[in-house]
The first five atom37 places (N, CA, C, CB, O) and aatype in JSON, in Angstrom:
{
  "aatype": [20, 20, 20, 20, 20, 20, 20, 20, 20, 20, 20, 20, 20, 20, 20, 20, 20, 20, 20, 20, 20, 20, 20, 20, 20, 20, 20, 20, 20, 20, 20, 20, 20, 20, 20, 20, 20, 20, 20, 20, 20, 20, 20, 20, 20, 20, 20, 20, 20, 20, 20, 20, 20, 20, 20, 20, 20, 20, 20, 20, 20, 20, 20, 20, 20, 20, 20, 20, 20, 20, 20, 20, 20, 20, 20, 20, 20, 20, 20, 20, 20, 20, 20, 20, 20, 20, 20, 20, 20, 20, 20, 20, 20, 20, 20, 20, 20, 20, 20, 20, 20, 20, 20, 20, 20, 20, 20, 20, 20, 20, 20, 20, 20, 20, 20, 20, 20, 20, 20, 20, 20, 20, 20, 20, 20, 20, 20, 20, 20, 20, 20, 20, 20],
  "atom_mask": [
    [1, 1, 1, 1, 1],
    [1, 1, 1, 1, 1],
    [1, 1, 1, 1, 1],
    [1, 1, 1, 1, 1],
    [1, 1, 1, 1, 1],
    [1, 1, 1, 1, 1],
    [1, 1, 1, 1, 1],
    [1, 1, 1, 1, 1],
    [1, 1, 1, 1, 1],
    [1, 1, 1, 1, 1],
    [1, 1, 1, 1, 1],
    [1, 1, 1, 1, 1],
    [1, 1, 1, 1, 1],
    [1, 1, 1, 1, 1],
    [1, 1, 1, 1, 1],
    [1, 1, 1, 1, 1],
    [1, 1, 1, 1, 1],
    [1, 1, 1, 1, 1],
    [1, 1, 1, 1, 1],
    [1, 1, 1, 1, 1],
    [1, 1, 1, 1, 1],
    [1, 1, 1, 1, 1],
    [1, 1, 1, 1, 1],
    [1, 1, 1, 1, 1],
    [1, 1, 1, 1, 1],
    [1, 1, 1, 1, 1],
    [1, 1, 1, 1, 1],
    [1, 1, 1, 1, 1],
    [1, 1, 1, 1, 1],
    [1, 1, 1, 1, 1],
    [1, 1, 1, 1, 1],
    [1, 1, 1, 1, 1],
    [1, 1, 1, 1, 1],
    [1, 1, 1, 1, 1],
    [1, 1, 1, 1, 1],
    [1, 1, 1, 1, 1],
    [1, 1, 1, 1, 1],
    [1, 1, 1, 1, 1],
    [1, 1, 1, 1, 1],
    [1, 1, 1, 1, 1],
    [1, 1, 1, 1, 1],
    [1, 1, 1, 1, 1],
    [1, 1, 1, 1, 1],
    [1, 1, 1, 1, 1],
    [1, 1, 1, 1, 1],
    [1, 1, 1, 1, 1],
    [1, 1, 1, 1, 1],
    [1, 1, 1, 1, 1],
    [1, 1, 1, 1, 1],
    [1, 1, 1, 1, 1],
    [1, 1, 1, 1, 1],
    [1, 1, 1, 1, 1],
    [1, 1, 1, 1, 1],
    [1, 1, 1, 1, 1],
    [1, 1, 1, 1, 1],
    [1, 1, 1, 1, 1],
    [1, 1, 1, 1, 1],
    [1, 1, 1, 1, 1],
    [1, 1, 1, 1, 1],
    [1, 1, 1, 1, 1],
    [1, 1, 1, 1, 1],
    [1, 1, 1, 1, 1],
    [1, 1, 1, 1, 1],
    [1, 1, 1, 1, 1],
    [1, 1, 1, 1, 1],
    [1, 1, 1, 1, 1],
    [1, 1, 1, 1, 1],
    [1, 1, 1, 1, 1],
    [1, 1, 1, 1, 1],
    [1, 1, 1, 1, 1],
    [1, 1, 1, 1, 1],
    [1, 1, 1, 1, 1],
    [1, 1, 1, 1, 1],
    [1, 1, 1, 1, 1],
    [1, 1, 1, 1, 1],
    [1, 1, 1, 1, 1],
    [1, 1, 1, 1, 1],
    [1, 1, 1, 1, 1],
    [1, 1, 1, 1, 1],
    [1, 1, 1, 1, 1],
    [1, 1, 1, 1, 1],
    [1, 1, 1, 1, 1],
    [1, 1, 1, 1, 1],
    [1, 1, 1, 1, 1],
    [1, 1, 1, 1, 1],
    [1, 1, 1, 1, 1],
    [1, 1, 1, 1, 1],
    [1, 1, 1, 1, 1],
    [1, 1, 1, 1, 1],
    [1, 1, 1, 1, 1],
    [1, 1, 1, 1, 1],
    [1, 1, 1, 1, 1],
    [1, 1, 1, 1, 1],
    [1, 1, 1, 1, 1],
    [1, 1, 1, 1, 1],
    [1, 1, 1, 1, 1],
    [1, 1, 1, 1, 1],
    [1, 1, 1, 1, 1],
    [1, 1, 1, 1, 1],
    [1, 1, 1, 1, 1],
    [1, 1, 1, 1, 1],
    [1, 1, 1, 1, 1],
    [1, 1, 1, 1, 1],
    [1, 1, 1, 1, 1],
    [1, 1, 1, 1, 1],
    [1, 1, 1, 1, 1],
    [1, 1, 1, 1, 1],
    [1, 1, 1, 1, 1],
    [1, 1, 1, 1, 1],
    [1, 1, 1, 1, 1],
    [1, 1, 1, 1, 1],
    [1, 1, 1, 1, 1],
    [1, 1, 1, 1, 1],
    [1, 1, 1, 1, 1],
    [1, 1, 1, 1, 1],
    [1, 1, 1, 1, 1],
    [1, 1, 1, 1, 1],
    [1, 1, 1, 1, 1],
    [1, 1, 1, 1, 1],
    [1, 1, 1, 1, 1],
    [1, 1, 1, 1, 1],
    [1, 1, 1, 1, 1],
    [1, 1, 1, 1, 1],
    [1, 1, 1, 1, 1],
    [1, 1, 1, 1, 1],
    [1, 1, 1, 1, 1],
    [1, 1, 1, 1, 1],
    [1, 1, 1, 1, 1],
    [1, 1, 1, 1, 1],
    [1, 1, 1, 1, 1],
    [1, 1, 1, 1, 1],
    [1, 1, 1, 1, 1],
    [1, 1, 1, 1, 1]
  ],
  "atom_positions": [
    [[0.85, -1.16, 0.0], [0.0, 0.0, 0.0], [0.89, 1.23, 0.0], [-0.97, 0.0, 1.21], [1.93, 1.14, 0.66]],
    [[0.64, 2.37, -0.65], [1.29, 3.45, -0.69], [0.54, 4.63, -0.96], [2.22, 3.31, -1.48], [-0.11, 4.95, -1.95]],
    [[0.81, 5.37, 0.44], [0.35, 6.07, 0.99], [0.35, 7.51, 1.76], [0.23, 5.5, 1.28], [1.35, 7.76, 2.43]],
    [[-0.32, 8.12, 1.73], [-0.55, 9.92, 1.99], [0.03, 9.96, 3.64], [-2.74, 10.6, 1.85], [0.83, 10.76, 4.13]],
    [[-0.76, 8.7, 4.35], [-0.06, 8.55, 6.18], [0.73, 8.23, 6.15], [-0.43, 7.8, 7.31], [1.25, 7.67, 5.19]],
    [[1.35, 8.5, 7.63], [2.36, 7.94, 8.34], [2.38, 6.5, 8.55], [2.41, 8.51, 9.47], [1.46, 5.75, 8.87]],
    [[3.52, 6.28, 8.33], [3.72, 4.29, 8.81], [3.53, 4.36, 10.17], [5.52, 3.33, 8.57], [2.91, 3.34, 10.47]],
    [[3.75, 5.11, 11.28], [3.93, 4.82, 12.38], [1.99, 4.71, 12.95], [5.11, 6.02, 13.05], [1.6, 4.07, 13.92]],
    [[1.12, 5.51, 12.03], [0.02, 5.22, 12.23], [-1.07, 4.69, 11.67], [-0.17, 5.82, 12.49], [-2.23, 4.71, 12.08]],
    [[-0.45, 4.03, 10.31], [-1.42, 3.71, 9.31], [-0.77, 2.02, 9.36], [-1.33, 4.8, 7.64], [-1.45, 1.0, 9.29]],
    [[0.45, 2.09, 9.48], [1.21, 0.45, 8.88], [0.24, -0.63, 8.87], [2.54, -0.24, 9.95], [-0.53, -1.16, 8.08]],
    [[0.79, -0.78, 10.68], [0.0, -2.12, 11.15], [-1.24, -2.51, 11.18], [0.13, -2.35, 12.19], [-1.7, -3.65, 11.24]],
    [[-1.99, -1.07, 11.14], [-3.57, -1.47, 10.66], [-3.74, -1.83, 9.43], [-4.56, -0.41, 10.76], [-4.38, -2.89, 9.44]],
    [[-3.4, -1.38, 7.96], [-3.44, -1.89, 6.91], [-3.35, -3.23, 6.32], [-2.87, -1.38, 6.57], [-4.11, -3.9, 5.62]],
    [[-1.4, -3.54, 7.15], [-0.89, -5.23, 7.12], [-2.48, -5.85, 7.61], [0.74, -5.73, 8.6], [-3.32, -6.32, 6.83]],
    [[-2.64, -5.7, 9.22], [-4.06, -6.25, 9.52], [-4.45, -6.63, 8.68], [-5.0, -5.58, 9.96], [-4.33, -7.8, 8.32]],
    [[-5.2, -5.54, 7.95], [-6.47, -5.49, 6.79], [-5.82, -6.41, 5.86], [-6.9, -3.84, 5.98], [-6.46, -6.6, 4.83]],
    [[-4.39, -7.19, 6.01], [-4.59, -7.56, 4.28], [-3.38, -7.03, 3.58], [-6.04, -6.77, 3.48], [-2.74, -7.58, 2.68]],
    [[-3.23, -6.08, 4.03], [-1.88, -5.53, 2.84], [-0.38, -5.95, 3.14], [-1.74, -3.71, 2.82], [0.32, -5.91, 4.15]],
    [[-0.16, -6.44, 1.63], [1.34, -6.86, 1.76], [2.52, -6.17, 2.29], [1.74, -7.09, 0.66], [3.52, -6.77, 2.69]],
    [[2.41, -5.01, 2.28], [3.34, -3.64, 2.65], [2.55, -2.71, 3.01], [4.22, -2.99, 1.53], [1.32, -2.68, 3.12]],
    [[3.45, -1.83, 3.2], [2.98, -0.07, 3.09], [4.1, 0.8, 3.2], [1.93, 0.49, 4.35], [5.12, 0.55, 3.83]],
    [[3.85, 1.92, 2.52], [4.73, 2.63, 2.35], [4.33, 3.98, 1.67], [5.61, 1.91, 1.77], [3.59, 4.22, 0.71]],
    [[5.28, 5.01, 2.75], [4.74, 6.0, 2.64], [4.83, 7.14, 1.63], [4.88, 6.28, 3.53], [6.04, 7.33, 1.76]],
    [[4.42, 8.1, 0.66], [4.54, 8.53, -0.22], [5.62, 9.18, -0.8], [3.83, 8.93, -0.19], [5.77, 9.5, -1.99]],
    [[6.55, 9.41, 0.37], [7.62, 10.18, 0.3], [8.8, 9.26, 1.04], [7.29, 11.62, 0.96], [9.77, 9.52, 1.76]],
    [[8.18, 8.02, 0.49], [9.65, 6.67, 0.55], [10.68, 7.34, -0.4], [9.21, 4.71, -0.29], [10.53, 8.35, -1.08]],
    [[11.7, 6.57, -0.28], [13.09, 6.73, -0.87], [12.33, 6.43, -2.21], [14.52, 5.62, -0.3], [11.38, 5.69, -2.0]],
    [[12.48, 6.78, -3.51], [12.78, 5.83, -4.79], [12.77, 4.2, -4.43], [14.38, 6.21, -5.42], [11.89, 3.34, -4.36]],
    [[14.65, 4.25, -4.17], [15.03, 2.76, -3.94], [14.08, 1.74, -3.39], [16.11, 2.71, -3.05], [13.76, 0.65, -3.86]],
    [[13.64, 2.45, -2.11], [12.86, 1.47, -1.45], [11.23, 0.85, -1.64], [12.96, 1.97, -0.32], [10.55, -0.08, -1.2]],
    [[11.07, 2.25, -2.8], [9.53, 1.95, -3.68], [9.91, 0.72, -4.92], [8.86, 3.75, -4.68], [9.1, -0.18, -5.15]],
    [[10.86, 0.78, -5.47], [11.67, -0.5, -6.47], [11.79, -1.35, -5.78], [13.07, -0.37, -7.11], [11.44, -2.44, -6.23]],
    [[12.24, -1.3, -4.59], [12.45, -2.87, -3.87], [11.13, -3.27, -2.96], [13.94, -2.87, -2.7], [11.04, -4.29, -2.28]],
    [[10.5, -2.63, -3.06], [8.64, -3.15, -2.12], [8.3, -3.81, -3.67], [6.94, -1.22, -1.36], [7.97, -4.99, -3.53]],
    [[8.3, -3.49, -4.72], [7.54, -3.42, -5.9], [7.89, -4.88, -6.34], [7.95, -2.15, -6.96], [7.06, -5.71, -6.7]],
    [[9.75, -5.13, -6.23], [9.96, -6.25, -6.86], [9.57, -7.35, -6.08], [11.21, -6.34, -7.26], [9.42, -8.45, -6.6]],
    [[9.32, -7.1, -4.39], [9.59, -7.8, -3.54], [7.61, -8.65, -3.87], [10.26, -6.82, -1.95], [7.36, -9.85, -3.78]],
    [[6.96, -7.93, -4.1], [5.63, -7.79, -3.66], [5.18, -8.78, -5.05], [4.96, -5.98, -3.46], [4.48, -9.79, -5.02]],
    [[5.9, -8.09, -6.34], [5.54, -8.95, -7.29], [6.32, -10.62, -7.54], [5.72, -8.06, -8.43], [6.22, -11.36, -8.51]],
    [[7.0, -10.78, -6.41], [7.32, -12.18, -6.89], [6.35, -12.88, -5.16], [9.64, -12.53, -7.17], [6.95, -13.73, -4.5]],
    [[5.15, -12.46, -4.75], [4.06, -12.91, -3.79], [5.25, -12.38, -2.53], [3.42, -14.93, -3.89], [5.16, -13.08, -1.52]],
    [[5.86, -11.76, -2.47], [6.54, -11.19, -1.0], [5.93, -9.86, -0.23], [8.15, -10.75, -1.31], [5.21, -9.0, -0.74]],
    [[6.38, -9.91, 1.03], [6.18, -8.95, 1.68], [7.24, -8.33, 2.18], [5.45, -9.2, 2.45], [8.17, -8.91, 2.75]],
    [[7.12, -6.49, 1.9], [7.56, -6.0, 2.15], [7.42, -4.9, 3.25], [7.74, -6.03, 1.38], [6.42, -4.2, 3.09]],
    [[8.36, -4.51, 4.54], [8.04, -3.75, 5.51], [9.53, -2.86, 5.97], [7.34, -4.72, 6.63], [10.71, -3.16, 6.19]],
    [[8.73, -1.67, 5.96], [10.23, -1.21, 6.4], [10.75, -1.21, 8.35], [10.29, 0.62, 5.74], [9.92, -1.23, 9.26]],
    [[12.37, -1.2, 8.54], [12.46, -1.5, 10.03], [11.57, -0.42, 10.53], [14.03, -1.46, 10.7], [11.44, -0.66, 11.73]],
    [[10.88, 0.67, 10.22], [9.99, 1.52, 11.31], [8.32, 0.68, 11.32], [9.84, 3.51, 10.65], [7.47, 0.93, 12.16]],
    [[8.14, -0.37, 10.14], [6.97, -0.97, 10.02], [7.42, -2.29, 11.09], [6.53, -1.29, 8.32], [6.79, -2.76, 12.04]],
    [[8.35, -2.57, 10.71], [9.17, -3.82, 11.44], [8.76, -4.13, 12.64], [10.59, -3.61, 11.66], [8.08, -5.12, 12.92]],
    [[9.31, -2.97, 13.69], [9.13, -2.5, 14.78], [8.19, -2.43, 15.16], [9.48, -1.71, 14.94], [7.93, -3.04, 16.19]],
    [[7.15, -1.61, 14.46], [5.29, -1.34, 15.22], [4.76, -2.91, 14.95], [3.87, 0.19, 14.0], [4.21, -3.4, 15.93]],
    [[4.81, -3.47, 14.17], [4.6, -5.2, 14.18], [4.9, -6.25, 15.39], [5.55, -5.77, 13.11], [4.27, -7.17, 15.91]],
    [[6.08, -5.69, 15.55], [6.73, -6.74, 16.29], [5.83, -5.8, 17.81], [8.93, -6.88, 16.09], [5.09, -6.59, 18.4]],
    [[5.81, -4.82, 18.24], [5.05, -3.82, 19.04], [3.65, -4.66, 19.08], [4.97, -2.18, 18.29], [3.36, -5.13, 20.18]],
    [[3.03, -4.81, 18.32], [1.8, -5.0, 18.02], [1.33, -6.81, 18.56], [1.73, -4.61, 16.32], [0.33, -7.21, 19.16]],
    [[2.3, -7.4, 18.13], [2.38, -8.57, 18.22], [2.67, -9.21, 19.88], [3.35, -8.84, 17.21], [2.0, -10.04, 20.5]],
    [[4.09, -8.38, 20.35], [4.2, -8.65, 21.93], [3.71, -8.11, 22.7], [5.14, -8.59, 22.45], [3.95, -8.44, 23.86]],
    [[2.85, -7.11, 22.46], [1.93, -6.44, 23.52], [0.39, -6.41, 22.76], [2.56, -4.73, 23.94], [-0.31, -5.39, 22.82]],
    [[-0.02, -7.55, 22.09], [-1.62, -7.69, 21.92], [-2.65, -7.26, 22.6], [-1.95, -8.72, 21.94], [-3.58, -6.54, 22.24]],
    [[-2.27, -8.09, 24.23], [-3.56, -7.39, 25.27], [-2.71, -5.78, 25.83], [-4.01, -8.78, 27.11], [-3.2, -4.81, 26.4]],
    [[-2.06, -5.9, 25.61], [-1.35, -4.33, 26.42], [-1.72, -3.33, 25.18], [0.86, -4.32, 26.79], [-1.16, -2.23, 25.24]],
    [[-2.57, -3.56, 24.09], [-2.9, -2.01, 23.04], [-3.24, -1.53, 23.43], [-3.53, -1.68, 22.02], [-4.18, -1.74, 24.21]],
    [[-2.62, -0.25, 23.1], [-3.64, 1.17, 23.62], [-3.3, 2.02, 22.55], [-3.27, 2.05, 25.29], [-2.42, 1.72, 21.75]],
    [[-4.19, 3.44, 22.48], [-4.35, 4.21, 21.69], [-4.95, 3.77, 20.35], [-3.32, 4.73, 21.67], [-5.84, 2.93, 20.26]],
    [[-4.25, 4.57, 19.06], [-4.98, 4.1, 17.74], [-4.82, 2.8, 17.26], [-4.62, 4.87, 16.66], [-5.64, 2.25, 16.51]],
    [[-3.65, 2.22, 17.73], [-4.0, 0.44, 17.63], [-5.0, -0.29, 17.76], [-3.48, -0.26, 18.4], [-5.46, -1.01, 16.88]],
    [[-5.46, -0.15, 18.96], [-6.42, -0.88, 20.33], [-7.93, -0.26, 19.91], [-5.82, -0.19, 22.33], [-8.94, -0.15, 20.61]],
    [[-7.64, 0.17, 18.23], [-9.21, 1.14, 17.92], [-10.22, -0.4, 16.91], [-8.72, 3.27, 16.3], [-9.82, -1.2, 16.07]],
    [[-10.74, -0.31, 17.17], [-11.64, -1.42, 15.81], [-11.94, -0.46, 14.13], [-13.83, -1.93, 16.65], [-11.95, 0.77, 14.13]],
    [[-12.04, -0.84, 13.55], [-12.15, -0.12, 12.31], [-13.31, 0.83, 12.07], [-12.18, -1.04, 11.3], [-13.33, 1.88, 11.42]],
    [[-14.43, 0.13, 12.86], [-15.49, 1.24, 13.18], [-14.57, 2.64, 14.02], [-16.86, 0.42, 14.37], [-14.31, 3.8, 13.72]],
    [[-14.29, 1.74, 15.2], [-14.04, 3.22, 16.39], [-12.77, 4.56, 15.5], [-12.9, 2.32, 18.45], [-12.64, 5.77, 15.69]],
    [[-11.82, 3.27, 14.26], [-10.76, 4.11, 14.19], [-11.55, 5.6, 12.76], [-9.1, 2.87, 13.61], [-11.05, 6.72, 12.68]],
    [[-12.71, 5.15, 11.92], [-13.53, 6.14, 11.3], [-13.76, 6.84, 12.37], [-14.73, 5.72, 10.56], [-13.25, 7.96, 12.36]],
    [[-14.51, 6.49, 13.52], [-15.46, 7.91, 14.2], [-14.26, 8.63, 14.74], [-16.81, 7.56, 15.69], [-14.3, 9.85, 14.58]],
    [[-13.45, 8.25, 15.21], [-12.08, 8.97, 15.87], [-11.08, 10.35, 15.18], [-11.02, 7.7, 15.93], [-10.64, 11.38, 15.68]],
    [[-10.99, 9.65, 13.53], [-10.83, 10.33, 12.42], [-11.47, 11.57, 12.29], [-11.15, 9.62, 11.49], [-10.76, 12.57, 12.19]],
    [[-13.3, 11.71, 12.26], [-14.09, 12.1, 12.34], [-14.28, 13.03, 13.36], [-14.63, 11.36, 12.22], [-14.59, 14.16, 12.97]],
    [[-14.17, 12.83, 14.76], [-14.15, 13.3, 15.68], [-13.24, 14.58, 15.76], [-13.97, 12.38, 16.39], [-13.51, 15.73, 16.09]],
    [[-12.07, 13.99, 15.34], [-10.56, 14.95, 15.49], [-11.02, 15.69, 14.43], [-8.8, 14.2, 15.23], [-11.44, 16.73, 14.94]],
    [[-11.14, 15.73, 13.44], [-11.7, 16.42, 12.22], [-12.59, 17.79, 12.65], [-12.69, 15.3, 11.4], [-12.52, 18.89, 12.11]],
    [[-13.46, 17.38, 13.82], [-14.21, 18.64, 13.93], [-15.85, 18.38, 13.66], [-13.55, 19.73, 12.82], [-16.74, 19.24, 13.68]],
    [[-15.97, 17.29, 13.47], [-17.4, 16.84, 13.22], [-17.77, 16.39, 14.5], [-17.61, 15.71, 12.1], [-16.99, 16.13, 15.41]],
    [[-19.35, 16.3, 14.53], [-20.46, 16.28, 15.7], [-20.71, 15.02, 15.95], [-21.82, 16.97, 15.42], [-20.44, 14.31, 14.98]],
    [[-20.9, 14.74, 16.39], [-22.11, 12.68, 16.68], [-22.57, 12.98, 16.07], [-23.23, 11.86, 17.93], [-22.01, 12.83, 14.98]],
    [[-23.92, 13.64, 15.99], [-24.65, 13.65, 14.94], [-24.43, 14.06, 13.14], [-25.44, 14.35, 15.49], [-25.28, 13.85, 12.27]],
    [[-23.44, 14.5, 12.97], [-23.32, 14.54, 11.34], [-21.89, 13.17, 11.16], [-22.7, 16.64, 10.64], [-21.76, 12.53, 10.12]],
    [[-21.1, 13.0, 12.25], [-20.98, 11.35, 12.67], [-22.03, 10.5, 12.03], [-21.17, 11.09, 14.31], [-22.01, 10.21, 10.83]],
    [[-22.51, 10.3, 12.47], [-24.06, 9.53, 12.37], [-24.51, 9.23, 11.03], [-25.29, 10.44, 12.97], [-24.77, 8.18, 10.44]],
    [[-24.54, 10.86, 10.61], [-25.23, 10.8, 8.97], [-24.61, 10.36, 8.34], [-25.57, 11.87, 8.19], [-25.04, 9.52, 7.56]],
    [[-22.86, 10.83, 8.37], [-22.17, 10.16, 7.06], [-21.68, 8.65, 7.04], [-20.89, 10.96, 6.74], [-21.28, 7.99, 6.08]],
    [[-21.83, 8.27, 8.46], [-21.41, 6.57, 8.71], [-22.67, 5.87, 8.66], [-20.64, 6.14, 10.3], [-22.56, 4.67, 8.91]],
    [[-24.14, 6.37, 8.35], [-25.47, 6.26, 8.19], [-25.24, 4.7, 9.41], [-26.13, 6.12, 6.21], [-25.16, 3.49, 9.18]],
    [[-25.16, 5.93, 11.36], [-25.09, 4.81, 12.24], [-26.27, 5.9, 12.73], [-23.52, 4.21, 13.21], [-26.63, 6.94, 12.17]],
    [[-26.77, 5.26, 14.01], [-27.61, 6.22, 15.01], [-26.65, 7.16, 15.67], [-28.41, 5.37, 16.22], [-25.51, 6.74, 15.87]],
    [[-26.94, 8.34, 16.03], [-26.35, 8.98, 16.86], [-25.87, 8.53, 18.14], [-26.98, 9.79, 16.99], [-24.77, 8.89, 18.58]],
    [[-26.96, 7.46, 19.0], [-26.59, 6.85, 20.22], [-25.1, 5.81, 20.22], [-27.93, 6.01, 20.6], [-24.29, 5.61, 21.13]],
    [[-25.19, 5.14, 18.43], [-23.87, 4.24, 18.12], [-22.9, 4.93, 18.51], [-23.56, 3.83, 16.71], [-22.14, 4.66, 19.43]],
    [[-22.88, 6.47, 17.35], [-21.62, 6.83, 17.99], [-21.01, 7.87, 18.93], [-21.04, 6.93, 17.2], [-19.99, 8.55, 18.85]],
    [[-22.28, 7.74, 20.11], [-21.52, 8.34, 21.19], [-20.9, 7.1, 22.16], [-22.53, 9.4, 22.05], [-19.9, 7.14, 22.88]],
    [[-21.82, 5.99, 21.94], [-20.62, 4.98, 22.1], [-19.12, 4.26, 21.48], [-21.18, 4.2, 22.15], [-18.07, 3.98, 22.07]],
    [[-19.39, 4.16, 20.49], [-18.08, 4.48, 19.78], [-16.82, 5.81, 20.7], [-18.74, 5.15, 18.11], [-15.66, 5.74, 21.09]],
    [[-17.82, 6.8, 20.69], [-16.76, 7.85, 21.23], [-16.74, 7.5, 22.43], [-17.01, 9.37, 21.12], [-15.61, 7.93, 22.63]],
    [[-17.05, 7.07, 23.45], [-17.12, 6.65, 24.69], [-15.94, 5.29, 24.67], [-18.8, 6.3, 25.07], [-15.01, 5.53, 25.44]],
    [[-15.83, 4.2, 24.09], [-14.57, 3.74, 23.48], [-13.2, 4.29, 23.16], [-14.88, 3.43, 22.54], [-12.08, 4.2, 23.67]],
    [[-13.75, 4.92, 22.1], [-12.15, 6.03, 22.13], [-11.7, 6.25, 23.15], [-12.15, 7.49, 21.7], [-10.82, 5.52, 23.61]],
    [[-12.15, 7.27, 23.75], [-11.66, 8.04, 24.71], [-11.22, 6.84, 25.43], [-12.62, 9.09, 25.42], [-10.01, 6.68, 25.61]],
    [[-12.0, 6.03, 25.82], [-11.34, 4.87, 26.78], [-10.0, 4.62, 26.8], [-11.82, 3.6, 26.51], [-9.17, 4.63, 27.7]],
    [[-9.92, 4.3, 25.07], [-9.0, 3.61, 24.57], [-7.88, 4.52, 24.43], [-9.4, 2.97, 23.42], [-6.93, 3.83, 24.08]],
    [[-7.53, 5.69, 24.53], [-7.12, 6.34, 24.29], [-6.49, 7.34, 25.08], [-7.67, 6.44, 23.73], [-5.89, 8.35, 24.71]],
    [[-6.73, 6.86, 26.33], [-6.76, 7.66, 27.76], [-7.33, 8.91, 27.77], [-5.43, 7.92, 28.33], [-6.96, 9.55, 28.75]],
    [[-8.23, 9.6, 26.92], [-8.63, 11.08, 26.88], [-10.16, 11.06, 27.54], [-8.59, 11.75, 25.18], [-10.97, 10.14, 27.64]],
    [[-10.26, 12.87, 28.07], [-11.52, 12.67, 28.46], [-12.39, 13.17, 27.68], [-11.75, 13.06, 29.59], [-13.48, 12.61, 27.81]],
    [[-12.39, 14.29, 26.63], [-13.16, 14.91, 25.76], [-12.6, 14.85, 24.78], [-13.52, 16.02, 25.98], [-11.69, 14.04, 24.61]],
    [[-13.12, 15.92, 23.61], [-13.09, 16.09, 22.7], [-11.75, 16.67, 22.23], [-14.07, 16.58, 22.55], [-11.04, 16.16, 21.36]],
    [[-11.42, 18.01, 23.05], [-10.23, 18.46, 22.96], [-8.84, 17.8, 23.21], [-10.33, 19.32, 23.6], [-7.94, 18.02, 22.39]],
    [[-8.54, 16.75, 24.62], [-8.17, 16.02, 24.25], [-7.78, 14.95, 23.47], [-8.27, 16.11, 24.51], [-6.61, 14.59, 23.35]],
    [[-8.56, 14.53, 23.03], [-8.82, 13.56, 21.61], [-7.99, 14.37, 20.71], [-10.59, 13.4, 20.96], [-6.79, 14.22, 20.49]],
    [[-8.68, 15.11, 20.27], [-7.8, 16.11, 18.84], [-5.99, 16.39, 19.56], [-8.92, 18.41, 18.56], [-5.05, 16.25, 18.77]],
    [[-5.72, 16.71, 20.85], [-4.53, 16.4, 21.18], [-3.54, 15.68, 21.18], [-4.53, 16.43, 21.68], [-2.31, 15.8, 21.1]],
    [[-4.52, 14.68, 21.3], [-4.11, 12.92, 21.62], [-3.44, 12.65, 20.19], [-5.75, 11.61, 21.95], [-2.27, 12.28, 20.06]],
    [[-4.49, 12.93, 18.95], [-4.44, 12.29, 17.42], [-2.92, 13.58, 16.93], [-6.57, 12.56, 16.22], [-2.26, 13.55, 15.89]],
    [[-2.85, 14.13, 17.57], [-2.15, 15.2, 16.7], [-0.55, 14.97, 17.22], [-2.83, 16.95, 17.01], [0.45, 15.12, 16.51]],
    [[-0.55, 14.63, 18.47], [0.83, 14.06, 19.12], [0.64, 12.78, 18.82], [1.15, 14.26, 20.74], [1.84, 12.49, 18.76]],
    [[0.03, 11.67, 18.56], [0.36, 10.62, 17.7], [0.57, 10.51, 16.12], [-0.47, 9.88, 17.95], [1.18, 9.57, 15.61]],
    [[-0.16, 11.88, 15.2], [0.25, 11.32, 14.14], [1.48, 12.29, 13.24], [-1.07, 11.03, 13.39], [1.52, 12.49, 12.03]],
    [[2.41, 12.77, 14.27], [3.6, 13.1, 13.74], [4.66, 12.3, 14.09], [3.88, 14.29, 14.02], [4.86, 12.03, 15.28]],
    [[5.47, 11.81, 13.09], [6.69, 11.24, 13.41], [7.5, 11.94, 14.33], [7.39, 11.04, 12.33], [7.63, 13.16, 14.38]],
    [[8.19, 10.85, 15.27], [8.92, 11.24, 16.21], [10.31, 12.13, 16.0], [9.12, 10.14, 16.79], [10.91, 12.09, 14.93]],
    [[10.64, 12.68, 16.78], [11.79, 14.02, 16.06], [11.17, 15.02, 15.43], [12.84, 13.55, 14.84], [11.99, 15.81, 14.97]],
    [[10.36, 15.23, 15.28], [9.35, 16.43, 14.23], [8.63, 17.67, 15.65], [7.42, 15.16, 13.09], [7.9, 18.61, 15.34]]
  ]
}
């Protein structure tokens, strides 16, 4: 997969889903030629920062937290949430009830250690910059 996100927050959910790689839009060249050759002879390709959140993912299964530890529903409304949208227009465009996703958001936050809204958008914004930045 190649992609507009960050590996550090998109990777391991994708692999999840299915995908042989990922990689981010502003990979090296080199390393877009070598996912490409790797992928077309049925291989998988990951880079050591994908490496790492895998192997992360894998030895601490019950210990997830944050956007890992999200289900694919919770990780849309979360998206959504940080975005600036309501439960209720939530609601309309995921055509859920409004009550779904204030549970959904009631999850997040769980999951996420935050208590509102503002937090949340805190939370997503110090997770989705690479570290050193």
């Amino acid at each position: 997969m190649l992609s507009t996100y960050p590996e550090r927050q998109y990777a391991v959910r994708c692999i999840k889903l299915g995908a042989a790689g990922y990689l981010n839009k502003g990979a090296d060249p080199d390393a877009m030629v070598a996912a490409v050759r790797k992928l077309a002879v049925g291989g998988v390709y990951v880079t050591p920062t994908t490496a790492e959140a895998l192997a992360n993912a894998v030895g601490g299964a019950s210990a997830k937290s944050g956007p890992e530890a999200l289900s694919h529903r919770e990780h849309q409304v979360f998206r959504l949430l940080v975005s600036g949208h309501s439960v209720g227009e939530i609601g309309a465009r995921l055509q859920l009830a409004s009550n779904t996703v204030s549970t959904y958001r009631a999850r997040i936050l769980e999951k996420t250690g935050t208590r509102n809204d503002v937090e949340l958008a805190l939370y997503a914004e110090r997770h989705a910059r690479p570290p050193g930045l």
